[in-house]
N, C-alpha and C positions, 0 to 999 in steps of 0.2 A: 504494500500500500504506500502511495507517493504520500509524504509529509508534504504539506507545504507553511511556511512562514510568515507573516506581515509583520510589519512593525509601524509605527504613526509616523509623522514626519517628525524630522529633528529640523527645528531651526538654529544657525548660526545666526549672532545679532552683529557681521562682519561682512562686509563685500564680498563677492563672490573670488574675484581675482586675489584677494588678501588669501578666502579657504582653500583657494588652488595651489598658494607657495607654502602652506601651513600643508597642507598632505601631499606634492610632492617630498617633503621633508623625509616621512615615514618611508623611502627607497634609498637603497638594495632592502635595507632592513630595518626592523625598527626596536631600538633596546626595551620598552613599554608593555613589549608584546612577547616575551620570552619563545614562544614555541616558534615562532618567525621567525625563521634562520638567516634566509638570505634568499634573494630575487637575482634572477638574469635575464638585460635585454635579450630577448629573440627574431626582433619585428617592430621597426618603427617606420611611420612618415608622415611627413609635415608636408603641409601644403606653401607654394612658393609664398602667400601672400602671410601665411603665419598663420590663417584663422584659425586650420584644423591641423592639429595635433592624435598621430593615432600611435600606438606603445601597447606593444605585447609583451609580457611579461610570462617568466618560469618561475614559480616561488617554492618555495622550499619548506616545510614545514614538519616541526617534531610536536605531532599529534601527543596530548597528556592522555597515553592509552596504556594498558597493564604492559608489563613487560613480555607475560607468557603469548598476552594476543600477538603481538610485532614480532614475537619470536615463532608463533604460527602462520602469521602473515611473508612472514619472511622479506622484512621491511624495516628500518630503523625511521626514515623519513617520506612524507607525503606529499607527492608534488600535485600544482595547480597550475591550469593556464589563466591567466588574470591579461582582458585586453582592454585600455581605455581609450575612450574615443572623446577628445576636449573641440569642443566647436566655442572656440571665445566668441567669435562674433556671437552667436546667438546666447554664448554663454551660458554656456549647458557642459558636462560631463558626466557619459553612460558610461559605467562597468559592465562588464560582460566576461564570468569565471565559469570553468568548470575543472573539474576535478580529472587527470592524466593518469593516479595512480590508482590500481582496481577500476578503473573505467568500464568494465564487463561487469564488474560485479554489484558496484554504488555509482549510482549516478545522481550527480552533485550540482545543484548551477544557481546561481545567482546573479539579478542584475541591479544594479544600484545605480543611483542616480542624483548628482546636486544641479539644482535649478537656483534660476534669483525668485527669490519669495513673492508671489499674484500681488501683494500690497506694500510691499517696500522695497527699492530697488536694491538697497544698502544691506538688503540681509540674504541670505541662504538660508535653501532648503535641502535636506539630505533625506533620500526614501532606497528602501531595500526590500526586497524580495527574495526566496529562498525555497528551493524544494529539494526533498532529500529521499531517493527510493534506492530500498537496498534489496537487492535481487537474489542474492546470496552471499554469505560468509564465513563459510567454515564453518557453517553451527553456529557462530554468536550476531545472527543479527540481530537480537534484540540489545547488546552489549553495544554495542557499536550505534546504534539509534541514541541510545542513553549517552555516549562518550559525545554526541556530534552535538545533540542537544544541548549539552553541558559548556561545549565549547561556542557555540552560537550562542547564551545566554554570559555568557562571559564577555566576549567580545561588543556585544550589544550594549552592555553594562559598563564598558570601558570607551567605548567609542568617540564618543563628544568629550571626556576627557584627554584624551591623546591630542585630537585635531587641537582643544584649548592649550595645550601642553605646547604646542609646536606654534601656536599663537604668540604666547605670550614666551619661546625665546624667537620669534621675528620680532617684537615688539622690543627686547631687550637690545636686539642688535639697532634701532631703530628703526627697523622696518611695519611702519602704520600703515601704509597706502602703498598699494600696488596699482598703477594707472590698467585702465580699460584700454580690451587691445582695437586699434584705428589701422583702417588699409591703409599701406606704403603711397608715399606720395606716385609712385608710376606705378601704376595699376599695369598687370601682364595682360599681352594682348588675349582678344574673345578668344581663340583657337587653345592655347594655353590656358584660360582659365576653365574650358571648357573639359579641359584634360586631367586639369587638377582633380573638376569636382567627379571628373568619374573617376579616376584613380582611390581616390578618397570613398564614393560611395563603394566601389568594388571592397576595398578594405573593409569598410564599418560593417559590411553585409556581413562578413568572418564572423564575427564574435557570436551575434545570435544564434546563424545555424550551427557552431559548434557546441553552441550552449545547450540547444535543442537536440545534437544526438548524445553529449555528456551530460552533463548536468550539476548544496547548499557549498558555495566555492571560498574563494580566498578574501573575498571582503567580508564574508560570515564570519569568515575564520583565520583569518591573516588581516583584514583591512584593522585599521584601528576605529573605520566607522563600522556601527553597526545598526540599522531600522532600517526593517522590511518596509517592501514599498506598500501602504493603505492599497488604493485601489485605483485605478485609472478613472479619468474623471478632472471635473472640475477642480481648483481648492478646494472649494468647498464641502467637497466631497469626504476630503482628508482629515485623518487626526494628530494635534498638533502633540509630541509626547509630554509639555509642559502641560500643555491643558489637561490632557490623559492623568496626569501624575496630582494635580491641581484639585479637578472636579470628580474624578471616579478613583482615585488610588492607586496605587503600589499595584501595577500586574507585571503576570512575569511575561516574556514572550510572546509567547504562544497563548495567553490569556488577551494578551493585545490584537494579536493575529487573530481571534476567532471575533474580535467585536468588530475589527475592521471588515473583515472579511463578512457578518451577517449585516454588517449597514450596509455593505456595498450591493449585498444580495437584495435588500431594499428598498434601497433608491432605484435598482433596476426593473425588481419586479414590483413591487408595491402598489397599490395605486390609488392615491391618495397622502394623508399628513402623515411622515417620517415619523416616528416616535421619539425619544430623546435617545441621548447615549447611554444614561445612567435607566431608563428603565431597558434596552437593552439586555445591560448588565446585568440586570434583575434575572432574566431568565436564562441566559448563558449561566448565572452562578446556578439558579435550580438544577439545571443539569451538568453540576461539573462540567461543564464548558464542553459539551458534546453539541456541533454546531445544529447538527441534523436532527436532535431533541427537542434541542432551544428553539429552531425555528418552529416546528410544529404546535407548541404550545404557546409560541408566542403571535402566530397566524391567526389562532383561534382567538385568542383572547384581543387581538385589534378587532377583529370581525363581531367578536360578542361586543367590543366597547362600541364599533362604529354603529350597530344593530340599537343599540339601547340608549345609544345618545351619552355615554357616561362622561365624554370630555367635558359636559356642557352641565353634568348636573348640580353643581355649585355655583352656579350663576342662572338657573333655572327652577330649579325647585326647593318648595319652601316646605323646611317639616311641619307637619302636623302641631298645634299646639300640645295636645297627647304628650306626643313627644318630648318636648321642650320641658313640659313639667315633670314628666315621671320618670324619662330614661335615663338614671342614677348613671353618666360617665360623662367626660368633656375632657380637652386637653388644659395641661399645668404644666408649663414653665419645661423644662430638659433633665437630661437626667446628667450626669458627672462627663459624660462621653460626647454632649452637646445635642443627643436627638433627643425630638421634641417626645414628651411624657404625656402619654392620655392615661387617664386613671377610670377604671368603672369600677362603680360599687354596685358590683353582680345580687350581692347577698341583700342588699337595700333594694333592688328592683323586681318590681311584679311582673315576672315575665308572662304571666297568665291570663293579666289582665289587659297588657299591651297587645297581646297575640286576638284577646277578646274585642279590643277595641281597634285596632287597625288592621287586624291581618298582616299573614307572611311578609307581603308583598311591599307593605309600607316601610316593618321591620330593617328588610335587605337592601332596601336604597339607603333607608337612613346608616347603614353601615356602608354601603356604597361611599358615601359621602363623607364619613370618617376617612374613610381609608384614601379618599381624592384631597380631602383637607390635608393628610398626614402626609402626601406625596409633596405635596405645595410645600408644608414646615419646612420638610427635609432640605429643598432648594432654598428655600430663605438663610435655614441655619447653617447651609455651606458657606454661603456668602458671609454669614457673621462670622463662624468662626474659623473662617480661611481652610478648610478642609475638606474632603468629601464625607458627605452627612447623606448616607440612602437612608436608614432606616429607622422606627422608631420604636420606644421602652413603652408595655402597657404593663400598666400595678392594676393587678384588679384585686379587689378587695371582696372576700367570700361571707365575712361576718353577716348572719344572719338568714344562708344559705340552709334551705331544708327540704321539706320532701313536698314541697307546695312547687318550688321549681323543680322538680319532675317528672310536672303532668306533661303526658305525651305529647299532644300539639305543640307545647312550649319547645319539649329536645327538639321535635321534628323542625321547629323553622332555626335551632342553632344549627344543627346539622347542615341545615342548607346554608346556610349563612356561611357555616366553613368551609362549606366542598365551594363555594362559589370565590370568596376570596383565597384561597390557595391557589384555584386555577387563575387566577388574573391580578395579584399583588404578592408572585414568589418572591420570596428572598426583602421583604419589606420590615418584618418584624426583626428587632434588632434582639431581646430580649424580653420576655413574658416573665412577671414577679405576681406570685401567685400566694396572696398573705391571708392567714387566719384561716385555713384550712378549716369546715368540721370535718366529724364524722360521714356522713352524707356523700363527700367528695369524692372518695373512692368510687362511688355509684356511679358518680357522673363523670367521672373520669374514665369507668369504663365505656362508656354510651359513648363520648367523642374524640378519645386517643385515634382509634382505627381511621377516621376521615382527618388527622392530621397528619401532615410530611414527615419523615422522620429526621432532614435538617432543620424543621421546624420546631418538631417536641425537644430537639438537644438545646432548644434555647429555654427551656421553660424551667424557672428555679420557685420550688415550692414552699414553703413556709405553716406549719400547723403554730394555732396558739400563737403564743409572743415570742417565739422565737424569730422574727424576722427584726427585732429589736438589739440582739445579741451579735458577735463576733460573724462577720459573712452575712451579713442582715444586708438591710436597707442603706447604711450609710455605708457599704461599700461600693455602691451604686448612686445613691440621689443624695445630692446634698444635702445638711442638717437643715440648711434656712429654709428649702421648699418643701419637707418632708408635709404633708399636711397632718392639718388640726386633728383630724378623727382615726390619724396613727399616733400618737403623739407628739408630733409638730407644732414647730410654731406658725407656719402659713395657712392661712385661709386659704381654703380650696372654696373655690365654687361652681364645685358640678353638684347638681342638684341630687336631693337626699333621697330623692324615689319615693315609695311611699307605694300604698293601695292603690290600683286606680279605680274611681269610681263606677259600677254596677250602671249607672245611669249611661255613661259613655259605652256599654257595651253594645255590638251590633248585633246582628241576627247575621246569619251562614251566610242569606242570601244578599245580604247589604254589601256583606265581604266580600262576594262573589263578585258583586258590578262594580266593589272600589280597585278590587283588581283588576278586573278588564282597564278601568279608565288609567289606573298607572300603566299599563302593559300599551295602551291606544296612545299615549304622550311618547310611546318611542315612533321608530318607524316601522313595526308592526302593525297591520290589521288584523281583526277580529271576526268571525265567526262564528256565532249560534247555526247548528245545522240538524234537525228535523229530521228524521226518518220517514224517507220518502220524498225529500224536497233536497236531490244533491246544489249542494252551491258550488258554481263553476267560476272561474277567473282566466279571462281572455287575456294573453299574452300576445302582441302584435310585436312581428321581427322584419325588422325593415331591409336589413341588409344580410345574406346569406352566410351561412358558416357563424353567426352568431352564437353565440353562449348563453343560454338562461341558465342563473340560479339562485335556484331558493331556499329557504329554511321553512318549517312551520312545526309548530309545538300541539300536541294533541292533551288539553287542560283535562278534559271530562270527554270521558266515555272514549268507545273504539270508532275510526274510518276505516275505508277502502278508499286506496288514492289508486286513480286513474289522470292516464295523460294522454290526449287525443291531440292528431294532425290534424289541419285539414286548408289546402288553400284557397278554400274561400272566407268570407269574413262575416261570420253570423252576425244579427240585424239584432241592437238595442232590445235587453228587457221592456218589453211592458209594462205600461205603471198599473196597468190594472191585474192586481194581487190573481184574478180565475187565469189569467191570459198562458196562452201556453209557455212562456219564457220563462214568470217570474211564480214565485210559490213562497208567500207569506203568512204568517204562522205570529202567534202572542210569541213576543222577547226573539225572534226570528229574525232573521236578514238575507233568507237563502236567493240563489242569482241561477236562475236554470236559463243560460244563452244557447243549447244544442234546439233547434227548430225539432218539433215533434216528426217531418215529415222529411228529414235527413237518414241517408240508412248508413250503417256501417259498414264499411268498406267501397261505399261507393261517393259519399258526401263527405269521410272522415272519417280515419285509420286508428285504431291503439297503435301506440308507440311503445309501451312495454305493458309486461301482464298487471294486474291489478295488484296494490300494495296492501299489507292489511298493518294500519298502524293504532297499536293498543294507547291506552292510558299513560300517559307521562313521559311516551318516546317524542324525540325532538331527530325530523328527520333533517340534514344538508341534502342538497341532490345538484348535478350539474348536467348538463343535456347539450350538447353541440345540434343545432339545426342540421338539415340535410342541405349540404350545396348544389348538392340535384334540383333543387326550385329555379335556380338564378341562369338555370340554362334552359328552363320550360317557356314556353309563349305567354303562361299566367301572369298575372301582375305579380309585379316582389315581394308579396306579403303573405308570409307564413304565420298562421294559424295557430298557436299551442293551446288548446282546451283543456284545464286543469278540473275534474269534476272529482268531488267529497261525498261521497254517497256516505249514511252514515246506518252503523250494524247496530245502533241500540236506539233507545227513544230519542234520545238528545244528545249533540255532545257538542263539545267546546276546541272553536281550532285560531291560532295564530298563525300568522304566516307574512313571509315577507319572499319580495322574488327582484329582481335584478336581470336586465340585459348587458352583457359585457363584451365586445367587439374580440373577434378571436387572437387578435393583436395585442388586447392587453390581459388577454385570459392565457395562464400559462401552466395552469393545471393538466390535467388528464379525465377523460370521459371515465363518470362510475355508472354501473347499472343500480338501477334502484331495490334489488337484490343486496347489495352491498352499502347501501346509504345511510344507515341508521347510527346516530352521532350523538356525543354528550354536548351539541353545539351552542344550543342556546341554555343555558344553567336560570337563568331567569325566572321560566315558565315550567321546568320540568321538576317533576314530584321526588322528593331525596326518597321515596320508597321505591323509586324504578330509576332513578338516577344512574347509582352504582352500574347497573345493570347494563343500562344503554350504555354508558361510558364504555365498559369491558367490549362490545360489539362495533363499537366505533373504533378503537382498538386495534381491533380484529382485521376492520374491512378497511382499514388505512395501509 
């Protein structure tokens, strides 16, 4: 399997011509770099007028490998071809190395690159790339992956000190400014220079295609720079390693390579708003930085945010007063480590009586909206305290915690609550301090450990009694001055005390019922009541061939049968009158029948695939490529897709959302609706079939 490397950019805050007399410095050899024995030219030429400078080089290197391997290799030292190619006029300088020695066996290459910085002429930029595939080695190729890695992580880490190093003795010698290079005053005649530039392009061609049949080289591993190249592209595309270091942390390598390397994936395929870097990060760390994990949960979870509108719901929606008065948590002030501290007082809140008066539904926005306030803190609090700050401390407070919170409906909307923020706020929780444990706990520890991560549970430190007062307590964590009042502190906390909620504010099933359709109707979902015997159908019109539809739709209440019908003609407007053959109206109903009664099957309008049978609580994704066989028929260009919901029981409840996407910016793969069934939208779907569907999505991914 080919390794491949990125690194951010490295900026130099030095002219470009100044970084070019600072790293020729570092030839034949360079003391700095110990395993860097020594270089010989092989291959040079300069162009008559000076601009282009090209230099091939043999380098020489004593690899920090065991002795018994080199003695099985039967090798003391490791050679490299390293060729640079200086174009001053445009003032640019490509590396292009690969590896000479086992050439059959590891193939090594690297190409690196200093540019003048998109926004300041007076500074430099340095990017590196690097891939390492070992074909075989005597047995130790995984030994030799670790030795290369090691030493690419080394050199990376040493890089921008060397070039500073060889700065600052030009600088000692006097050497500040190195002039820009200007064509000779007699310019060589056209026939001559015409000769140069193919001499020269004939040369610069060398480097790549040997790079391409050999391949992580001598600037990984002999240069004294070292950062892989981000990603081709704009600047803007790029990451600055200062910034990297600044806003997101200390990564290693290869930790940097996997974030560039998934933004770049992003910006290409994406379509629509880039996410930031630091949530990124978020899901790269959930899956120990397996690029091909990270993206897939982090796909879903842009598509559930874009589907639900969650960028928007802090400046959009207002909690319930309910809420405001009884929901016992709010955030207080940071903890020791500078992330911001939300505190709930679990054991002070009626979670039976909130569930009784708002339903699920209410519940998991308003935690929605903790967790989009808590993303906000994080970015404020970087900026305060000059560091990167992703995540934040919750103290929840259990006193008063009994067997009143473990009435059923109560677990069932935690549960969903945490299968919902785990899938879409990884790696956000910095540490959970969990104080005044009862008895009780245990219970309920057992009900939602299993739907937590288990990098998530290793942050969770528990506390029974007063012992969160004692040695390893609280103040080795939150400072004395904010500890609040109702642990023993001196700060006023004011998240409110919780309390009963009052009998009077409770609603009836069916109250709850319509207050969730109308939260679930404020995203970009529509809704659905569908009647047995009255399919509701949804016309999809595709304008231009080879198109993509897809949709999502969540099955609230009761079982469907989903059918998907062709057809190129374009059936004619429901009827408003409720007997008329189109439309089929019904109390609390909204059913939509557009198949004309006097259409037949197979002659008016085809099945497109067999009928689906989807149960209670599955939330199916599906994606459908049109036929391009329309766009070459004599019909008009408009295809047909008839989506009809026949429904298997008296009633039942459907969401659904659906999307046309141009095959150009769709870069999926055709699924049959045999395989479609997904934990897609967590929203709508019931944590009693949840698990379930998830496991199946899973499967058919």
């Amino acid at each position: 399997m080919v390794q491949k490397y990125q690194s951010p950019v490295r900026v130099y805050k030095h002219p470009f011509e100044l970084i070019m007399a600072a790293y020729e410095r570092r030839f034949p050899t360079c003391p700095l770099i110990p395993m860097f024995v020594d270089s010989d030219t092989v291959n040079e030429f300069r162009s008559e007028d000076g601009a282009i400078h090209i230099i091939e080089r043999r380098c020489k290197l004593d690899i920090d490998a065991p002795r018994l391997l080199k003695k099985i290799a039967g090798v003391d030292y490791v050679y490299f071809v390293q060729k640079n190619s200086l174009n001053s006029r445009e003032r640019t300088l490509h590396i292009e190395a690969h590896n000479e020695t086992f050439a059959n066996r590891v193939i090594i290459k690297e190409h690196c690159c200093y540019t003048v910085h998109p926004e300041n002429e007076d500074w430099t930029c340095f990017e590196q790339s690097a891939s390492l595939d070992i074909k075989s080695f005597f047995g130790f190729e995984s030994t030799v992956e670790k030795i290369a890695m090691k030493q690419y992580t080394s050199n990376i880490k040493k890089g921008k000190e060397i070039i500073e190093y060889y700065l600052h003795q030009l600088e000692e010698e006097g050497i500040t400014f190195v002039p820009r290079w200007t064509p000779p005053p007699l310019a060589p005649s056209a026939e001559t220079a015409a000769s140069c530039r193919k001499r020269a392009a004939s040369l610069a061609s060398v480097a790549p295609e040997a790079a391409q049949k050999e391949g992580l080289s001598s600037e990984a591993l002999s240069s004294p720079s070292g950062a892989s190249e981000p990603a081709a592209g704009t600047p803007d595309d790029k990451l600055d390693a200062d910034y990297i270091k600044r806003y997101l942390g200390d990564l290693t390598p290869l930790q940097e390579s996997c974030l560039i390397r998934l933004r770049q994936w992003l910006q290409e395929t994406h379509k629509g708003k880039i996410p930031k870097d630091e949530h990124i990060l978020r899901f790269l760390r959930a899956r120990d930085f397996n690029i091909d994990k990270a993206r897939e949960i982090m796909c879903q979870s842009l598509t559930w945010r874009k589907q639900h509108q969650v960028d928007y719901i802090l400046d959009t929606w207002n909690p319930p007063q309910v809420l405001q008065d009884y929901y016992a948590g709010g955030w207080h002030h940071h903890d020791k480590d500078g992330r911001p501290l939300y505190v709930l007082r679990l054991g002070q809140m009626d979670t039976k009586g909130l569930v009784r008066a708002l339903g699920e539904e209410a519940l998991l926005r308003y935690v929605l909206s903790i967790n989009e306030e808590g993303l906000r803190r994080c970015e404020e609090n970087t900026k305060v305290f000059g560091r990167p700050i992703s995540s934040w401390t919750c103290l929840v407070d259990l006193e008063g915690l009994n067997m009143r919170h473990l009435w059923r409906p109560g677990v069932k909307a935690l549960l969903r609550i945490i299968e919902v923020v785990e899938a879409n706020y990884p790696e956000t929780l910095g540490r959970l301090l969990i104080l005044r444990a009862p008895r009780v706990f245990p219970v309920l520890w057992t009900l939602v450990s299993p739907f937590i991560d288990d990098n998530t549970r290793r942050k969770f430190l528990i506390y029974a009694g007063n012992d969160y007062q004692g040695p390893g307590g609280l103040l080795d964590y939150i400072d004395k001055e904010v500890i609040p009042d109702f642990l023993g502190g001196e700060c006023m906390c004011e998240v409110p005390e919780g309390g009963l909620v009052p009998k009077s504010l409770y609603r009836t099933a069916e109250e709850l019922e319509n207050e969730d359709l109308k939260l679930w109707t404020e995203t970009i979902y529509q809704s659905a009541s569908v009647f047995k015997g009255a399919p509701h159908e949804i016309l999809v019109q595709i304008v231009d061939a080879s198109s993509v539809i897809t949709w999502d739709f969540d099955v609230c209440k009761g079982d469907i049968v989903f059918n998907i019908y062709h057809s190129k003609r374009s059936p004619q407007p429901p009827k408003k009158d409720s007997l008329g053959a189109h439309s089929i109206t019904s109390p609390g109903g909204n059913n939509v029948q557009l198949i004309d009664r006097a259409w037949q099957l197979g002659r008016d309008y085809s099945m497109v695939e067999s009928p689906l049978i989807c149960r209670e609580g599955e939330s199916v994704q599906w994606k459908f490529h049109s036929m391009p066989a329309c766009a070459a028929t004599n019909l008009p260009r408009v295809d047909d897709v008839l989506a009809s919901l026949q429904v298997s029981s008296h009633k039942c409840k459907v969401m659904y959302y659906t999307e046309v996407i141009g095959s150009e910016d769709f870069r999926g793969s055709m699924t049959s609706l045999e395989s479609s069934h997904s934990g897609f939208s967590q929203l709508s779907a019931a944590t009693t079939s949840s698990s379930q569907s998830h496991s199946s999505s899973m499967a058919s991914r």
